[in-house]
ROTORLUM-238168 format. One record per residue (C-alpha): residue number from 1; residue in one letter; x, y, z. Coordinates in Angstrom, 3 decimals. Each point is the difference from the previous one (the first is absolute). Layout:
BEGIN
rec pado->NUM; loke->a; px->X; py->Y; pz->Z
...
//
This chain:
BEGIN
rec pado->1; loke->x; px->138.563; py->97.059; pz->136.645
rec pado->2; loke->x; px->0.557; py->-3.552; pz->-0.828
rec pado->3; loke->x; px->2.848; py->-0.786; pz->-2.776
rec pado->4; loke->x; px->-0.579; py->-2.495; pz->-3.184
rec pado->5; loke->x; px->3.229; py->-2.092; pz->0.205
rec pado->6; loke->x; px->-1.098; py->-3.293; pz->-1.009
rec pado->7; loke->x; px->-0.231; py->-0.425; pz->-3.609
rec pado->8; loke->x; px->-1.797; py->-3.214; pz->0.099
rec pado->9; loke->x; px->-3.173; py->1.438; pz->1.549
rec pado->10; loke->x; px->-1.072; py->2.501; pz->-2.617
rec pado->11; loke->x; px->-2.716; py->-0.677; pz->-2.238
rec pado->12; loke->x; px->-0.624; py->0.644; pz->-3.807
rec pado->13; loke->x; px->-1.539; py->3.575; pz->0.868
rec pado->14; loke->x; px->2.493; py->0.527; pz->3.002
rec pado->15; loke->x; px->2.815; py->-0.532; pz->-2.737
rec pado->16; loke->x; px->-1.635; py->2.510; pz->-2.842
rec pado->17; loke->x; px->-0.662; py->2.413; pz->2.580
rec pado->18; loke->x; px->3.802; py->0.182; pz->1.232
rec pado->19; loke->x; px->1.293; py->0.231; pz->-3.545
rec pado->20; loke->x; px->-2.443; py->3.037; pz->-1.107
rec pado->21; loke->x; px->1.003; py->1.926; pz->3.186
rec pado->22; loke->x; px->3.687; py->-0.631; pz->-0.817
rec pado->23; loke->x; px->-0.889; py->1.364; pz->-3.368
rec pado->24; loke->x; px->-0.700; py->3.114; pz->1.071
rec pado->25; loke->x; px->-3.283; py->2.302; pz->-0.637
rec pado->26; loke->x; px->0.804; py->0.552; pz->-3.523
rec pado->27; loke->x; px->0.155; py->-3.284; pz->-1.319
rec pado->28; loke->x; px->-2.463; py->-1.609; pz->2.051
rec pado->29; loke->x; px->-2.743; py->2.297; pz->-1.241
rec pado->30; loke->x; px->0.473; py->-0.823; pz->-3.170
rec pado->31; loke->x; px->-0.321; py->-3.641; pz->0.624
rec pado->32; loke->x; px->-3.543; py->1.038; pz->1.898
rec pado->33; loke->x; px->-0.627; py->1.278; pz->-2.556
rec pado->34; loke->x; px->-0.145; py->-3.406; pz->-1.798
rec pado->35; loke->x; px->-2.124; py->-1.912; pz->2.601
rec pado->36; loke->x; px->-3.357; py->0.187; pz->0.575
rec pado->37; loke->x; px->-1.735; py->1.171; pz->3.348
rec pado->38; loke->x; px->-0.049; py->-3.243; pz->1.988
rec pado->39; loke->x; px->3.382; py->-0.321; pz->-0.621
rec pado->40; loke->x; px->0.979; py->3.262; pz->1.377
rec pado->41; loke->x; px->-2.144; py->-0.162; pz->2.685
rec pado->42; loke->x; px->1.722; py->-3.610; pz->0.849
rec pado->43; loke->x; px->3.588; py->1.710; pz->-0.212
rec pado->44; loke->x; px->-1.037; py->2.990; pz->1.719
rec pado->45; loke->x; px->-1.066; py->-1.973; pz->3.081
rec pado->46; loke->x; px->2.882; py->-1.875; pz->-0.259
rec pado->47; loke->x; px->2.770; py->2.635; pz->-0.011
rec pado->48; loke->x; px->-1.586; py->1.906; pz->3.029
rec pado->49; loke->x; px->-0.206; py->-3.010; pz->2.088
rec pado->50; loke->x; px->3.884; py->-1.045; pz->-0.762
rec pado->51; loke->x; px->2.075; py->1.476; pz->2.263
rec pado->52; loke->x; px->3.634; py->0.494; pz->0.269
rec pado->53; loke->x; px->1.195; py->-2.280; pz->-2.365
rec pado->54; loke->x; px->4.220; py->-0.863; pz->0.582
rec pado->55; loke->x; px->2.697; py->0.763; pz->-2.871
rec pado->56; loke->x; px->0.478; py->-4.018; pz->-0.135
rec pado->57; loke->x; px->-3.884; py->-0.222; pz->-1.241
rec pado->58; loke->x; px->0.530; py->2.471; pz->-2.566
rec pado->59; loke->x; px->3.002; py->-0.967; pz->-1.236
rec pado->60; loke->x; px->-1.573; py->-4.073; pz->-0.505
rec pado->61; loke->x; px->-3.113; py->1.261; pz->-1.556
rec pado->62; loke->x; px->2.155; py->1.730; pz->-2.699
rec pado->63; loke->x; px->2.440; py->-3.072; pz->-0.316
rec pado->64; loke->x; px->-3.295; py->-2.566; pz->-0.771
rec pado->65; loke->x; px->-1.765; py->2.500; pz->-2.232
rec pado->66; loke->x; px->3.133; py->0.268; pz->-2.149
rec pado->67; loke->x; px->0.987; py->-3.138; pz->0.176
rec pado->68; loke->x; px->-3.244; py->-1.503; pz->-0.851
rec pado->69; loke->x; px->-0.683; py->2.621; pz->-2.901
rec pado->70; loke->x; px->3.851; py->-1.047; pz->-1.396
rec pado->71; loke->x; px->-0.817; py->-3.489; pz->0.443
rec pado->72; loke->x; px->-3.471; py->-0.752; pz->-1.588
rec pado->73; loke->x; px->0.729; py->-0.208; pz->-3.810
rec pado->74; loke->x; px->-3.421; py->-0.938; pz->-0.683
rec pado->75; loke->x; px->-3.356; py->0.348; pz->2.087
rec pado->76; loke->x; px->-3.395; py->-2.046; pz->-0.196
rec pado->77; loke->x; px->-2.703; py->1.091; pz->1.171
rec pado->78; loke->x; px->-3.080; py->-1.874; pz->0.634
rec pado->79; loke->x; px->-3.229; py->0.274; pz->2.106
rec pado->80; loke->x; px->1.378; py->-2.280; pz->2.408
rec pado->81; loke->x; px->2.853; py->1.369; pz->0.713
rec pado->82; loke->x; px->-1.071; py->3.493; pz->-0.141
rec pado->83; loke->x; px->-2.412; py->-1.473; pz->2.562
rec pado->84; loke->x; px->2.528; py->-1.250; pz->2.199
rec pado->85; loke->x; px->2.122; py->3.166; pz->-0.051
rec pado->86; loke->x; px->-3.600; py->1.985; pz->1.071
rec pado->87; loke->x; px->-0.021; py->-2.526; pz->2.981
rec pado->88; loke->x; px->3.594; py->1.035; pz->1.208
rec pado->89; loke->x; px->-1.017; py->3.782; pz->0.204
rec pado->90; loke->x; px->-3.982; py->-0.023; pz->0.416
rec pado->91; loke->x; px->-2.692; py->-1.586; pz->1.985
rec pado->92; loke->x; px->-1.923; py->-2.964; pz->-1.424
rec pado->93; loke->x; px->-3.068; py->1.594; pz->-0.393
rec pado->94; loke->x; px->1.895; py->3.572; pz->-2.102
rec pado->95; loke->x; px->1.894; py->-2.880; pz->-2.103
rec pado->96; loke->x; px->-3.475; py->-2.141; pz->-0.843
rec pado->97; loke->x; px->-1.279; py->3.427; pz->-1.156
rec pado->98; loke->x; px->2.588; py->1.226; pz->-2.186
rec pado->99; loke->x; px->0.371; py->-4.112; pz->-1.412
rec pado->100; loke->x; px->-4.129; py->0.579; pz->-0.153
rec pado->101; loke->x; px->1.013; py->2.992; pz->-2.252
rec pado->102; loke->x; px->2.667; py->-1.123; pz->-1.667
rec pado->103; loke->x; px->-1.787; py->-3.376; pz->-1.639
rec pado->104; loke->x; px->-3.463; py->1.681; pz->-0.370
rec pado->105; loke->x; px->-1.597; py->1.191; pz->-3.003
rec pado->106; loke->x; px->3.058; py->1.434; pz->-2.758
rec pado->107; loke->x; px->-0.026; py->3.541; pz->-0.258
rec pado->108; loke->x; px->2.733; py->2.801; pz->1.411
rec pado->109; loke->x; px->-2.871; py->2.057; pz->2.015
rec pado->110; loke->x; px->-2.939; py->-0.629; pz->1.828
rec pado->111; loke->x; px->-2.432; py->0.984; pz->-2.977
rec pado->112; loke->x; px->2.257; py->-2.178; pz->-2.529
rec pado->113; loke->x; px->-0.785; py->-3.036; pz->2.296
rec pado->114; loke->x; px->-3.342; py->1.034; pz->0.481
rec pado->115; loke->x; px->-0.876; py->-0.076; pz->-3.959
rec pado->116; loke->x; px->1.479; py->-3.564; pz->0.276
rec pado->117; loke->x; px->-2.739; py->-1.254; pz->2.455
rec pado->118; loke->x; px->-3.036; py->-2.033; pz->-1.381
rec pado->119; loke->x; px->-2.500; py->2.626; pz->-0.086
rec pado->120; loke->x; px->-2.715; py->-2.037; pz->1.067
rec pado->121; loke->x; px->2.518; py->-0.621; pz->3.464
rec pado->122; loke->x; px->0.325; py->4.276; pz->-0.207
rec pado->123; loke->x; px->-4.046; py->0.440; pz->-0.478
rec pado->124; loke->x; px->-0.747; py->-1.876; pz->2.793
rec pado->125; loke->x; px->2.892; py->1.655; pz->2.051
rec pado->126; loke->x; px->-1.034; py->3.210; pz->-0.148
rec pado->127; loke->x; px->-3.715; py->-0.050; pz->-0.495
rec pado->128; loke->x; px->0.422; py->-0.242; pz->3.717
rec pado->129; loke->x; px->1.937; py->3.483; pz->0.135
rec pado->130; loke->x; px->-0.963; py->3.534; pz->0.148
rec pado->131; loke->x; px->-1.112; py->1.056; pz->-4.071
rec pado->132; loke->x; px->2.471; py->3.051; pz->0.649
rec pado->133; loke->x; px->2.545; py->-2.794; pz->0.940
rec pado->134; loke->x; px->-0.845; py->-1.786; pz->-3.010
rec pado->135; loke->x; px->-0.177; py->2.883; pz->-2.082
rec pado->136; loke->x; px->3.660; py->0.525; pz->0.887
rec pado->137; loke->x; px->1.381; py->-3.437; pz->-0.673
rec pado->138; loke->x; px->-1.817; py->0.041; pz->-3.639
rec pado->139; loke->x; px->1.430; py->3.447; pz->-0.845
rec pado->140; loke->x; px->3.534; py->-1.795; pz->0.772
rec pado->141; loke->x; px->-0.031; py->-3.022; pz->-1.711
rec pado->142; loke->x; px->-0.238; py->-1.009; pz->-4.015
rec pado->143; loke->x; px->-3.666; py->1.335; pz->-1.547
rec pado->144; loke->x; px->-0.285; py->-3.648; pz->-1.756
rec pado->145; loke->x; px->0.549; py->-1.241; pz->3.386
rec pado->146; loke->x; px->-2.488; py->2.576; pz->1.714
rec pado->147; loke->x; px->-2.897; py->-0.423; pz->-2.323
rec pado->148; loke->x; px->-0.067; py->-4.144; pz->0.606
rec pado->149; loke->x; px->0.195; py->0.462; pz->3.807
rec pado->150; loke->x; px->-2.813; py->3.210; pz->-0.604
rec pado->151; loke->x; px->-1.895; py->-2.363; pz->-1.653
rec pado->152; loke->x; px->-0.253; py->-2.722; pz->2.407
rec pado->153; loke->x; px->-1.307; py->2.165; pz->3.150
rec pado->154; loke->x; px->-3.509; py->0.520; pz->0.489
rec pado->155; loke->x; px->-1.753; py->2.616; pz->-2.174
rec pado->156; loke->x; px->-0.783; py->2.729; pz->2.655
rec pado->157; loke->x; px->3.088; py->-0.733; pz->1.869
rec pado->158; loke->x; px->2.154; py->0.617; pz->-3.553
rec pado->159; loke->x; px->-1.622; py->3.287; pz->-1.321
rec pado->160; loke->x; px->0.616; py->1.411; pz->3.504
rec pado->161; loke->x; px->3.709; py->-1.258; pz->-0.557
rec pado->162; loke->x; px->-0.425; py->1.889; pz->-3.476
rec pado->163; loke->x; px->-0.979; py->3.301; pz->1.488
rec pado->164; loke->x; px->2.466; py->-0.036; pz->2.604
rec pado->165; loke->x; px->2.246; py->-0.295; pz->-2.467
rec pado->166; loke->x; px->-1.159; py->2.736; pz->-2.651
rec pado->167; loke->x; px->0.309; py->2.487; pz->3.020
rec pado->168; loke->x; px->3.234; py->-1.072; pz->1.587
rec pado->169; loke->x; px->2.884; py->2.567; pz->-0.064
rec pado->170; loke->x; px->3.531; py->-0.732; pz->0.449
rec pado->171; loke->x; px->0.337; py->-2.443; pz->2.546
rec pado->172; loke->x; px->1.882; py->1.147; pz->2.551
rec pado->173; loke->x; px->2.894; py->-2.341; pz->1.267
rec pado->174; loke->x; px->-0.912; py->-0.416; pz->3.625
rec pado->175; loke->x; px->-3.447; py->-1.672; pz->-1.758
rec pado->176; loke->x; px->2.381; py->-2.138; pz->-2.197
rec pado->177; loke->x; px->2.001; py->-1.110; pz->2.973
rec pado->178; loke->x; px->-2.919; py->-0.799; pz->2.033
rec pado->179; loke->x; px->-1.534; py->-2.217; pz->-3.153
rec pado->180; loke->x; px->3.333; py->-1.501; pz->-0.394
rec pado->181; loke->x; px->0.371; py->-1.167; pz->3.115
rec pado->182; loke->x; px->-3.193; py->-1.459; pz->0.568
rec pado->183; loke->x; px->0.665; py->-1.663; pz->-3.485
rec pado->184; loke->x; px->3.138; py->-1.108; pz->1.843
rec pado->185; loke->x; px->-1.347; py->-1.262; pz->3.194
rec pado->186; loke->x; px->-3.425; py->-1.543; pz->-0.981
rec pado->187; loke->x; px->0.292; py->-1.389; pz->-3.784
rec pado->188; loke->x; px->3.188; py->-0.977; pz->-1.120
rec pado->189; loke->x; px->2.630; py->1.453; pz->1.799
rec pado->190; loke->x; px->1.729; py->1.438; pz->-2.664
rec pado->191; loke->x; px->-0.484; py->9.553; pz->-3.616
rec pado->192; loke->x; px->1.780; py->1.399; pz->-2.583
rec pado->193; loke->x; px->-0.080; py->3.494; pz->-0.548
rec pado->194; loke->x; px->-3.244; py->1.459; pz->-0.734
rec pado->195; loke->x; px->0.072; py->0.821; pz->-3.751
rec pado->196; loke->x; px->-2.527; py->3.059; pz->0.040
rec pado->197; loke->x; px->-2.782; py->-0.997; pz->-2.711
rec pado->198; loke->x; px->-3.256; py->2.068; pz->-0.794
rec pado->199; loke->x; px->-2.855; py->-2.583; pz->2.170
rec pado->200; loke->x; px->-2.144; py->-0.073; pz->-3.614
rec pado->201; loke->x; px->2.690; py->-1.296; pz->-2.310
rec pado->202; loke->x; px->0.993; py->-3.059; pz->3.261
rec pado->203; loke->x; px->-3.699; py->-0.733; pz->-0.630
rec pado->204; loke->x; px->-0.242; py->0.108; pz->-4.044
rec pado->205; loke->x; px->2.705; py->-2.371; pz->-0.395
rec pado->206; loke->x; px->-1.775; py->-2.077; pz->2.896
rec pado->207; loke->x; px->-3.601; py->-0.080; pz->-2.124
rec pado->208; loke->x; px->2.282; py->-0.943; pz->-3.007
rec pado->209; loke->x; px->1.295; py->-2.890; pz->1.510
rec pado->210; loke->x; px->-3.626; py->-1.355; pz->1.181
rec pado->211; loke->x; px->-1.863; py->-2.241; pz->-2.207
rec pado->212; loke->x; px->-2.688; py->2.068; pz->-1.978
rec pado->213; loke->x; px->-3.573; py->-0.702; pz->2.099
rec pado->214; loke->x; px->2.238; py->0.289; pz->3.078
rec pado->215; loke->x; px->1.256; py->3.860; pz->-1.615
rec pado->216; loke->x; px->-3.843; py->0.310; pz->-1.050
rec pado->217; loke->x; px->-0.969; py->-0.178; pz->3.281
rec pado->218; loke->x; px->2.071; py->1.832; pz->1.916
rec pado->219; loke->x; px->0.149; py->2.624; pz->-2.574
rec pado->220; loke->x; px->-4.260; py->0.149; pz->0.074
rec pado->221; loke->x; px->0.330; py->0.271; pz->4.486
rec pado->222; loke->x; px->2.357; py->2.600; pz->-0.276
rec pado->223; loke->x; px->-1.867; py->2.480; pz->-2.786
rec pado->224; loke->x; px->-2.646; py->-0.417; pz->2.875
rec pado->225; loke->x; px->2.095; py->1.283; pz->2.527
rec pado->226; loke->x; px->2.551; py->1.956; pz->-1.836
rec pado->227; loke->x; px->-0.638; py->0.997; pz->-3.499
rec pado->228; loke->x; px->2.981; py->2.043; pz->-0.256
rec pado->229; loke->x; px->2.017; py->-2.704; pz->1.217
rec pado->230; loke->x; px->-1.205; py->-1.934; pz->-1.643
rec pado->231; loke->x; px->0.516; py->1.749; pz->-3.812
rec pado->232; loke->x; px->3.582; py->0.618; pz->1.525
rec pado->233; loke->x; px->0.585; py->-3.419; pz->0.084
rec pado->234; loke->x; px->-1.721; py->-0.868; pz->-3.424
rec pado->235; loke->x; px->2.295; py->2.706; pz->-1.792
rec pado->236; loke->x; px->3.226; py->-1.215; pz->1.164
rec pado->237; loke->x; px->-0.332; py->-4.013; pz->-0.387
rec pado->238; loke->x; px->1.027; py->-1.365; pz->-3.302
rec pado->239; loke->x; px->-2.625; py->-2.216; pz->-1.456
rec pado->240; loke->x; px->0.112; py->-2.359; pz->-3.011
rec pado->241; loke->x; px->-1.981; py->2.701; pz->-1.672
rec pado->242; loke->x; px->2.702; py->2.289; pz->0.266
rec pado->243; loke->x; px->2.150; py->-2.102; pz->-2.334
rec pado->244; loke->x; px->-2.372; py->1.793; pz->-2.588
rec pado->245; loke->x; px->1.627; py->2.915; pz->0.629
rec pado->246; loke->x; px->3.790; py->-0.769; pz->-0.858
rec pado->247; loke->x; px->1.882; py->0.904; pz->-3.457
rec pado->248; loke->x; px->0.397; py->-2.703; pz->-2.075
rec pado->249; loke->x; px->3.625; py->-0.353; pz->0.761
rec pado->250; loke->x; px->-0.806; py->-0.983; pz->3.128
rec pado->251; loke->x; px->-2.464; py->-2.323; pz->-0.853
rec pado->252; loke->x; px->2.335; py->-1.625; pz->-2.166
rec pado->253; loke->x; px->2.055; py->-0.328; pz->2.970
rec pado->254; loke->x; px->-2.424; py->-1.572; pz->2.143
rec pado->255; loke->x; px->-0.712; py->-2.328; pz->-2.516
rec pado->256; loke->x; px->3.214; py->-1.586; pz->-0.319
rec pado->257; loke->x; px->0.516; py->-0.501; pz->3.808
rec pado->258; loke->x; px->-3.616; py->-1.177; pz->0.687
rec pado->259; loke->x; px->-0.478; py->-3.815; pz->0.946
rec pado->260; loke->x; px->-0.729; py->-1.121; pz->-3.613
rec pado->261; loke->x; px->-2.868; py->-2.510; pz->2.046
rec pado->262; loke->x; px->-1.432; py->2.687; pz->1.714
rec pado->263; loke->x; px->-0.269; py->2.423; pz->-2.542
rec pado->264; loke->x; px->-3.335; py->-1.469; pz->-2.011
rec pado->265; loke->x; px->-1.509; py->-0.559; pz->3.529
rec pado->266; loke->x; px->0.326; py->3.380; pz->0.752
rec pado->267; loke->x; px->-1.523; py->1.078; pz->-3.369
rec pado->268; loke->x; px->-2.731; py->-1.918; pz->0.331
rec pado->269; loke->x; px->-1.899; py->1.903; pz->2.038
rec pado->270; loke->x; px->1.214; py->3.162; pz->-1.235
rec pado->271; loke->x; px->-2.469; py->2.506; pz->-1.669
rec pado->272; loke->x; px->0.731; py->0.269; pz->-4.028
rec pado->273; loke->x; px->1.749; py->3.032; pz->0.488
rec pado->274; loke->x; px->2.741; py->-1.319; pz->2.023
rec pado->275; loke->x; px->0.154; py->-3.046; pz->-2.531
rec pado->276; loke->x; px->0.593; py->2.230; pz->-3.051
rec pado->277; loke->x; px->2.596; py->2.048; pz->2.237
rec pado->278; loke->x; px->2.132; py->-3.349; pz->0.297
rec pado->279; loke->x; px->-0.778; py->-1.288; pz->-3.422
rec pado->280; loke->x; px->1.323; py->2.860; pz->-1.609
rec pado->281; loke->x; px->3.660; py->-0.129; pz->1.440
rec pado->282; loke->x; px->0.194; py->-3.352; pz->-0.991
rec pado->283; loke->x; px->1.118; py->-1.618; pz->-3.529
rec pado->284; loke->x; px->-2.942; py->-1.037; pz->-1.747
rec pado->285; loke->x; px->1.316; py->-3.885; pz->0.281
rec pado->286; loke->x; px->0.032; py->0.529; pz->4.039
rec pado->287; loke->x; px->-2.981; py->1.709; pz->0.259
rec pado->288; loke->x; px->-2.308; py->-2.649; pz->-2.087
rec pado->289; loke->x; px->1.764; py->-2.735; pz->2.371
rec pado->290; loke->x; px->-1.105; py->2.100; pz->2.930
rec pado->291; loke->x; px->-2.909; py->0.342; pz->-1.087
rec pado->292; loke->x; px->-0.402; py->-4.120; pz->-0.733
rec pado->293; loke->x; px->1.176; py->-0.452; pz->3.543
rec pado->294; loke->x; px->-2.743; py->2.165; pz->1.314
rec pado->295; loke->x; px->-3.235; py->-1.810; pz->-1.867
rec pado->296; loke->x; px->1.904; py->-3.328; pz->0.989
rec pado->297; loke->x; px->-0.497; py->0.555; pz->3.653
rec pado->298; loke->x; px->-3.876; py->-0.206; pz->0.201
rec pado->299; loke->x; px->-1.887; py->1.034; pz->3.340
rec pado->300; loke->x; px->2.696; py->1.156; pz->2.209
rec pado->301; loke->x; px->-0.339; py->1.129; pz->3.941
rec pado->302; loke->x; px->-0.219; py->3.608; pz->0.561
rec pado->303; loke->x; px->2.399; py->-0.529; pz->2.861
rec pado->304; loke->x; px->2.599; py->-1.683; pz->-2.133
rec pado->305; loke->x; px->-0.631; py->3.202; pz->-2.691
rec pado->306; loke->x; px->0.882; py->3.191; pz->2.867
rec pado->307; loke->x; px->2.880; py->-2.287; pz->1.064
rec pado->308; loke->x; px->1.623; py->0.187; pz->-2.985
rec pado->309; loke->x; px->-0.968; py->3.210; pz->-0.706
rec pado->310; loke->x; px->1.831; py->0.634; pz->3.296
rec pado->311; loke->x; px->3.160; py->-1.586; pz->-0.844
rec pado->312; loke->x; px->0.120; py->2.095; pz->-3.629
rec pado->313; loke->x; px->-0.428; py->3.321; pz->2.231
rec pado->314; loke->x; px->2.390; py->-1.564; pz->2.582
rec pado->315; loke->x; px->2.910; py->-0.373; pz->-3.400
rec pado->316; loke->x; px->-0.934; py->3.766; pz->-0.632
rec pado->317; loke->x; px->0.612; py->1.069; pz->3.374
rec pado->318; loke->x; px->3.205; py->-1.899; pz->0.077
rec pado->319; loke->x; px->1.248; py->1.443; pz->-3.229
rec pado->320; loke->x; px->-0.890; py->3.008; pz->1.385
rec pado->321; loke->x; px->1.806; py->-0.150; pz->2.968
rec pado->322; loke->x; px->3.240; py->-0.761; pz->-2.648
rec pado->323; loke->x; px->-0.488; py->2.903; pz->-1.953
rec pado->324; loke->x; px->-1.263; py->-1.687; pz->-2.663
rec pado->325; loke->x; px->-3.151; py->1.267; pz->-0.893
rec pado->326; loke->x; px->-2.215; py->2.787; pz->1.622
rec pado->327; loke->x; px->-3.618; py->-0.857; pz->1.372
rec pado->328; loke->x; px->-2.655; py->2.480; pz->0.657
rec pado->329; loke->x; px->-2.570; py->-0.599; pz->2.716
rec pado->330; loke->x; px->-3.547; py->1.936; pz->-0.514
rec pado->331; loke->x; px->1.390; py->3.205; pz->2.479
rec pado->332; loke->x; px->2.406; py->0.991; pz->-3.585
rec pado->333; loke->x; px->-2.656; py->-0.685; pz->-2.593
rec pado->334; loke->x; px->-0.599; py->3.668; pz->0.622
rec pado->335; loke->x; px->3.182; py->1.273; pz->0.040
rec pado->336; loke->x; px->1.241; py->2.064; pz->-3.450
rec pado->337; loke->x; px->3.701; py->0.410; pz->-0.803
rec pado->338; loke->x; px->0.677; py->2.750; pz->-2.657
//
């Protein structure tokens, strides 16, 4: 068996592989513990292709690492020089991978990055993929994110997207993996833990992120081809209509953190109910000014109305989400505390 004497011949994995075997078992699993699977895999090979490595070796390894943690009072790091430190220990094409990674889209995990990707980019990524595929990646990342990139494939290709999605169960990790990777390899080269969600309430918020004739439509396709689905759906999204069923309090609420400029847009095209819901939590004085605001605006695009009708159910949702008020989507309406 050959013996590592010369110091100057190691490289950057060579080095870390020496130290964690000098560790012993105990520590060095818990520092495996902190690296990912590539990089185990790297060390792994490493360590059983060493050798006998000579006392001298050791005892240098220890003196740099010491030294240079003693030393450094400061450290910088940048892509370039975390680049150059890759090239010491890894292969160019590894290094232009992880750097591939590293100044991609922002986001921690794979799906964060994916919800950062132009969806029209996405759409026409994986309109070319399997729909279970598909279905997979839209269950994964953000529902605003998923409806826009829904709403840009082609019709028939999209509801079969939505039905693989209404009867996917827990996705098992070996299916993640396998996504992930080919995510990896063929898009960007850049999976979080599956957070277990019911398939219907993935695709509620996903129809209450599309535009309303895009929600019309798939909404009317899937009553076609699954009614029950499709009233599943319908009872757990939160609609702008649904504001008609909060306490005062909370409308009060609303009202104060709604985009003032919004706000008469959205009443617009409201039906009179809804109107006399908002003008009567407001002061008289506000509610005549709203009211002003409103005849003021003339014709106005029925586009420009469910937009802003979106962003006031958007406010509840995120005052929600802070505890501030609770919202009640059409599956409580029937629901009777005593």
């Amino acid at each position: 068996m050959r013996v590592r004497e010369d110091y100057r011949t190691l490289t950057g994995a060579e080095k870390a592989s020496i130290l964690l075997l000098s560790l012993g078992e105990e520590h060095t699993a818990r520092i495996f513990e902190q690296l990912d699977e590539d990089e185990i895999m790297l060390l792994s090979q490493t360590m059983s292709n060493l050798g006998k490595v000579s006392a001298d070796v050791i005892e240098r390894l220890f003196v740099e690492f010491a030294e240079s943690m003693s030393s450094t009072s400061s450290l910088v790091g940048t892509l370039d020089s975390t680049e150059r430190l890759l090239s010491k220990v890894l292969g160019k094409e590894k290094v232009d991978t992880i750097m591939e990674e590293i100044r991609g889209p922002a986001g921690r995990t794979m799906w964060e990055k994916l919800s950062n990707v132009n969806e029209e980019i996405l759409a026409n990524y994986l309109q070319k993929e399997y729909p279970q595929t598909v279905a997979v990646v839209l269950s994964k990342i953000t529902s605003e994110h998923a409806a826009r990139v829904l709403a840009l494939l082609p019709e028939g290709y999209a509801m079969e997207v939505v039905m693989r999605m209404l009867r996917m169960d827990a996705v098992q990790k070996e299916v993640l993996d396998d996504v992930e990777k080919t995510l990896r390899t063929e898009f960007m080269s850049n999976l979080a833990r599956t957070n277990r969600r019911d398939s219907h309430e993935i695709m509620a918020e996903i129809f209450n992120s599309f535009e309303r004739n895009v929600e019309s439509k798939f909404m009317g396709n899937l009553e076609e081809r699954s009614p029950e689905s499709a009233e599943k759906i319908r009872s757990l999204m939160f609609t702008f209509e649904d504001l008609g069923k909060l306490d005062p309090s909370a409308i009060q609420t609303i009202l104060r953190s709604a985009d003032k400029e919004k706000l008469p847009l959205a009443l617009k095209g409201a039906s009179d109910a809804m109107k006399d819901l908002f003008f009567s939590n407001m002061s008289e004085r506000a509610g005549k000014i709203l009211k002003e605001d409103i005849a003021a605006m003339g014709p106005v695009r029925l586009k420009d109305v469910e937009e802003a009708q979106q962003a006031l159910v958007n406010t509840a949702k995120d005052l929600a989400d802070r505890g501030e008020i609770t919202i009640i989507t059409s599956k409580d309406q029937d629901e009777m505390i005593f």
